[in-house]
C-alpha positions as CSV (number, residue, x, y, z in Angstrom):
1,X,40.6,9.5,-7.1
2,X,36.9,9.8,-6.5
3,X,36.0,10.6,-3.1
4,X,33.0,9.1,-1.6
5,X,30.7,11.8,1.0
6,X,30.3,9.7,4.2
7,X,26.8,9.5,6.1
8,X,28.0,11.4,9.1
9,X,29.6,14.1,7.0
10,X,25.8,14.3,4.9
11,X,24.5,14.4,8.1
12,X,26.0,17.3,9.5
13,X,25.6,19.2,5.9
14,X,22.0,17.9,5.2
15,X,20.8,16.9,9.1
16,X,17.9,15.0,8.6
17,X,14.5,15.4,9.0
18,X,11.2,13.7,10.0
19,X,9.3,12.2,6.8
20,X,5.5,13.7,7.7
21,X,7.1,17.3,8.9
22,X,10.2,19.8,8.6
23,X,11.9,18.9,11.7
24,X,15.0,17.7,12.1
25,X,15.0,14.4,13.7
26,X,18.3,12.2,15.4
27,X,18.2,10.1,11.9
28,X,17.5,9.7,8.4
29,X,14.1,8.0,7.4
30,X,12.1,8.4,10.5
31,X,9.7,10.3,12.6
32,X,10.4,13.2,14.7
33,X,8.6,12.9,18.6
34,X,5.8,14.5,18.0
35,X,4.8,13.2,14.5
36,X,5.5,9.2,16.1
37,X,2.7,9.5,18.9
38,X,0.3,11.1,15.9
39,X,1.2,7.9,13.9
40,X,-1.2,4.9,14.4
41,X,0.7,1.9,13.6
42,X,-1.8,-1.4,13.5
43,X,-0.2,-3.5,16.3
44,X,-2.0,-6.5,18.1
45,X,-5.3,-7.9,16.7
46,X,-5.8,-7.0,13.5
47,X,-8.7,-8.1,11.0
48,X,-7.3,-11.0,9.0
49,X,-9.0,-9.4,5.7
50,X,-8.2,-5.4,6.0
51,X,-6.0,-5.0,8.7
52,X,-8.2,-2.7,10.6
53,X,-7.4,-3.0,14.5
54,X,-9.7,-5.3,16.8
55,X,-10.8,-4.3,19.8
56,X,-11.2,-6.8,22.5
57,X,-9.7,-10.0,22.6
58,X,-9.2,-11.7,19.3
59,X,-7.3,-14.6,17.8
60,X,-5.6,-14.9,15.0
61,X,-7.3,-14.9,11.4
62,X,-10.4,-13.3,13.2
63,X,-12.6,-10.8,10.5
64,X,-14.0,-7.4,11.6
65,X,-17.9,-7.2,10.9
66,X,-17.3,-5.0,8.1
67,X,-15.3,-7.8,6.2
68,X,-18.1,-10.4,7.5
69,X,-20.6,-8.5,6.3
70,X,-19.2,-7.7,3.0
71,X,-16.7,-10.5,2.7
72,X,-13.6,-9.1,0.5
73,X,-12.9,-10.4,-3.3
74,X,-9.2,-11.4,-1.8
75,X,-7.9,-14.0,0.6
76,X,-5.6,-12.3,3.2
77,X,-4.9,-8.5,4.1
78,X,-2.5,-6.3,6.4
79,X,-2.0,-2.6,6.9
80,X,1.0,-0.8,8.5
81,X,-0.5,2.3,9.8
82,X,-4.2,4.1,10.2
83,X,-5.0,6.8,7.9
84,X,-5.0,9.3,10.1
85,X,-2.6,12.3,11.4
86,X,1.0,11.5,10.2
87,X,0.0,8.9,8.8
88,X,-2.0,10.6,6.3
89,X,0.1,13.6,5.9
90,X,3.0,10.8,4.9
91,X,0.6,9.2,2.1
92,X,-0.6,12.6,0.8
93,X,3.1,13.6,0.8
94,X,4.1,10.3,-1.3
95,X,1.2,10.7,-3.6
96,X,1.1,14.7,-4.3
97,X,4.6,16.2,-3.2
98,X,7.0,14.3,-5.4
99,X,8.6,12.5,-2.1
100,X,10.0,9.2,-3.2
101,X,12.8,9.6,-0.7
102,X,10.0,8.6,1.9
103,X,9.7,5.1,0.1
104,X,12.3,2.8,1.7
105,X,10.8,3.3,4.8
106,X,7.5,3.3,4.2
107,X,7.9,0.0,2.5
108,X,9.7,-1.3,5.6
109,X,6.8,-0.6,7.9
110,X,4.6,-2.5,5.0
111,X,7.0,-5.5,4.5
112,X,6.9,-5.8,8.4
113,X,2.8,-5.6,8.7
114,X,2.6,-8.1,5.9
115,X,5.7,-10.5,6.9
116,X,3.3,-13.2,7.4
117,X,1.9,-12.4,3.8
118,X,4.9,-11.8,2.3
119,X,6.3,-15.5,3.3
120,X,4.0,-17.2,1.0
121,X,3.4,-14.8,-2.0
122,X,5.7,-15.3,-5.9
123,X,4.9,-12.0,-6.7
124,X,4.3,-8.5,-5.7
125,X,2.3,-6.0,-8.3
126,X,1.1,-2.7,-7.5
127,X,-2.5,-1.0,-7.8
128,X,-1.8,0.7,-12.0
129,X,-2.5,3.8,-12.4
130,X,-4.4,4.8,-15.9
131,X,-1.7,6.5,-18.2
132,X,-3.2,9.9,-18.3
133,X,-2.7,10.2,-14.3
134,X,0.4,8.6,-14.6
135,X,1.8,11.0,-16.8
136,X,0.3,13.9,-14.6
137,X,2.1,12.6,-11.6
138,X,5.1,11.2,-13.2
139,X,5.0,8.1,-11.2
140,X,2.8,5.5,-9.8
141,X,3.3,5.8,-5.8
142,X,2.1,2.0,-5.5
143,X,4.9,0.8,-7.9
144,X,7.8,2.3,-6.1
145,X,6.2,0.9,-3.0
146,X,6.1,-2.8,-4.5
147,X,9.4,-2.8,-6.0
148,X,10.9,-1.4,-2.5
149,X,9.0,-4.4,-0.7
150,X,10.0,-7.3,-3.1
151,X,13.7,-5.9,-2.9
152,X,13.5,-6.4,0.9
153,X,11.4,-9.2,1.1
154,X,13.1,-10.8,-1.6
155,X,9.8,-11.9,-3.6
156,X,9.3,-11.0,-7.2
157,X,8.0,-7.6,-8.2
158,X,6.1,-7.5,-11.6
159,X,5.0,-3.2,-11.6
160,X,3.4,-3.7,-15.3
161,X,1.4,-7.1,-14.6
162,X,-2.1,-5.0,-14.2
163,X,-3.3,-2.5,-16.0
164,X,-6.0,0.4,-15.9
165,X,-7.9,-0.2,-19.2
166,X,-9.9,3.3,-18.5
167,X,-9.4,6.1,-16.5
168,X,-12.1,6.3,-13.6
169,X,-13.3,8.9,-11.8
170,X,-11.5,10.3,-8.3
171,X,-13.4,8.6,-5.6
172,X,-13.2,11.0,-3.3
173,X,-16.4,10.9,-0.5
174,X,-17.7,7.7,-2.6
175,X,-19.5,5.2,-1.1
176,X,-18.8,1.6,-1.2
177,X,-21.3,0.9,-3.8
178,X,-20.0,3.9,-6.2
179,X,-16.4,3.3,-5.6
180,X,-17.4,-0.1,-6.9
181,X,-19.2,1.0,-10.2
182,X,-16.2,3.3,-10.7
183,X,-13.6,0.4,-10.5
184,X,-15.7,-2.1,-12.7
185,X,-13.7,-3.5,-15.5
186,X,-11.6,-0.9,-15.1
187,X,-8.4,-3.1,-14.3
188,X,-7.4,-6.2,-16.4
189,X,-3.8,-8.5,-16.9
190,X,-1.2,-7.3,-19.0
191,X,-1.5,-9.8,-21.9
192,X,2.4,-10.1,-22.2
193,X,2.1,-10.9,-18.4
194,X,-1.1,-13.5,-18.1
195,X,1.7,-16.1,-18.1
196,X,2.9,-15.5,-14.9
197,X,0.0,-15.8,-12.9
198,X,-1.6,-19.0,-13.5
199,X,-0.7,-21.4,-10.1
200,X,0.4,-18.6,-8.6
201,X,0.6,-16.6,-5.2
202,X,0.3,-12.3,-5.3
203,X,0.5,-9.7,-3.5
204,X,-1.3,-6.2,-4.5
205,X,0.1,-3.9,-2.8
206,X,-1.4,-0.3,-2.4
207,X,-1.0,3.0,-0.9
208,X,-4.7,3.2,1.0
209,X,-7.6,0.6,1.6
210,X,-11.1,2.4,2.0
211,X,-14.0,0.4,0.9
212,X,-11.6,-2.1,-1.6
213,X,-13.0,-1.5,-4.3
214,X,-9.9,-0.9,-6.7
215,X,-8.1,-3.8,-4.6
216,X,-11.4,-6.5,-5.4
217,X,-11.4,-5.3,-9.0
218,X,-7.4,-5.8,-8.7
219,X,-8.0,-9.3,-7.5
220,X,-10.6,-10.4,-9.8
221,X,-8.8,-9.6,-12.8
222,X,-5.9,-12.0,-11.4
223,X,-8.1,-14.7,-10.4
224,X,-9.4,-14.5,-13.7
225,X,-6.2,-15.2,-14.6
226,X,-5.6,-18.5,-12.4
227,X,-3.9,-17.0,-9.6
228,X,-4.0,-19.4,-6.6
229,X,-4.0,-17.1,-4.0
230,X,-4.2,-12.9,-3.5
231,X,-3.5,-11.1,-1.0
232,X,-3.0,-7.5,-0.2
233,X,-0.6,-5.4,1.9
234,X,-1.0,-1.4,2.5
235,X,0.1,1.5,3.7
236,X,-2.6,2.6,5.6
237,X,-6.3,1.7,6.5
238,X,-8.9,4.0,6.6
239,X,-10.4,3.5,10.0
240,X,-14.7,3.1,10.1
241,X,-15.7,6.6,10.7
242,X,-12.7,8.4,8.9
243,X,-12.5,10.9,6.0
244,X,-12.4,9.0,2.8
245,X,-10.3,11.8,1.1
246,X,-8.2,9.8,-0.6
């Protein structure tokens, strides 16, 4: 008869440890002490459009002035975390380390930011990644996010609906502007795919929102399309001010 290992029995043989350092922590998928204070989760006012924190007293569906001076291409945003210390070290980790076990509960944090989101959306697609990277990196760290959300949120996730017609160049230290020439007709629909959107409500989801200029070019090729609605949920936000390394 097959024997099945039990968690506290994989505990003791494999303890677990934080997801943005080696230590060990009390349980699986979480933070150890010291990496949870250096991890800036966006609670309280939040910008309606990016998710970026508020300061002050705000109200709900208030706009930073970043997102009033350049209004975004999509309808409604939300963010679980800043990029910055763990935070940053979790999504370079996701990206560049091969660490898919961190997914679950990264897309828990997101699923939780973008409840409100969620509630309303038919489907969930990720940010494509151009094949050439994709095969570089074996896997596209925004699909494994979406898929992880839909499953808990119960929406539909569609990983193939968008794709990256041409590779672009890393945007790395870009500004706004550039990043937005890199991303131009960059993305498009899947044709097989187009069917699904018309009437309909999505969700891009994505690792890291800087300026948004992959997520507009995401959301204008679905609009294009007839969606009714898009949205878009992330990991993290790149604070005003912060190190667009990403």
């Amino acid at each position: 008869m097959r024997r099945t290992v039990v968690p506290p029995l994989l505990d003791t043989i494999y303890p677990p440890r934080c997801l943005a350092c080696t230590e060990f922590t009390d349980s699986a998928h979480g933070l150890c002490s010291s990496c949870w204070r250096e991890t800036h989760f966006i609670a309280g006012s939040a910008c309606a459009c990016c998710g970026v924190p508020l300061v002050g007293v705000a109200v709900e569906g208030d706009v930073c002035d970043s997102c009033q001076r350049h209004p975004p291409a999509w309808d409604r945003g939300a963010a679980a975390m800043l990029y910055h210390g763990a935070g940053r070290r979790m999504v370079l980790a996701l990206k560049h380390a091969d660490r898919l076990d961190m997914v679950p509960a990264l897309a828990r944090w997101m699923a939780a930011a973008g409840r409100d989101i969620l509630a309303g959306t038919d489907l969930v697609v990720p940010v494509p990644l151009h094949w050439r990277r994709l095969l570089g990196r074996r896997y596209n760290q925004s699909a494994e996010l979406a898929r992880a959300i839909a499953r808990q949120s119960g929406r539909r996730a569609v990983p193939d609906l968008l794709q990256r017609r041409r590779a672009t160049t890393a945007q790395k230290q870009m500004d706004r502007a550039a990043r937005a020439a890199n991303q131009s007709g960059a993305i498009a629909v899947h044709p097989r795919r187009a069917a699904l959107i018309r009437g309909s409500a999505v969700t891009v989801i994505d690792d890291v929102l800087t300026t948004g200029a992959t997520l507009s070019a995401c959301t204008e090729a679905l609009r294009a399309a007839g969606a009714a609605r898009v949205d878009v949920l992330v990991l993290c936000r790149v604070a005003f001010g912060e190190s667009r390394d990403v």
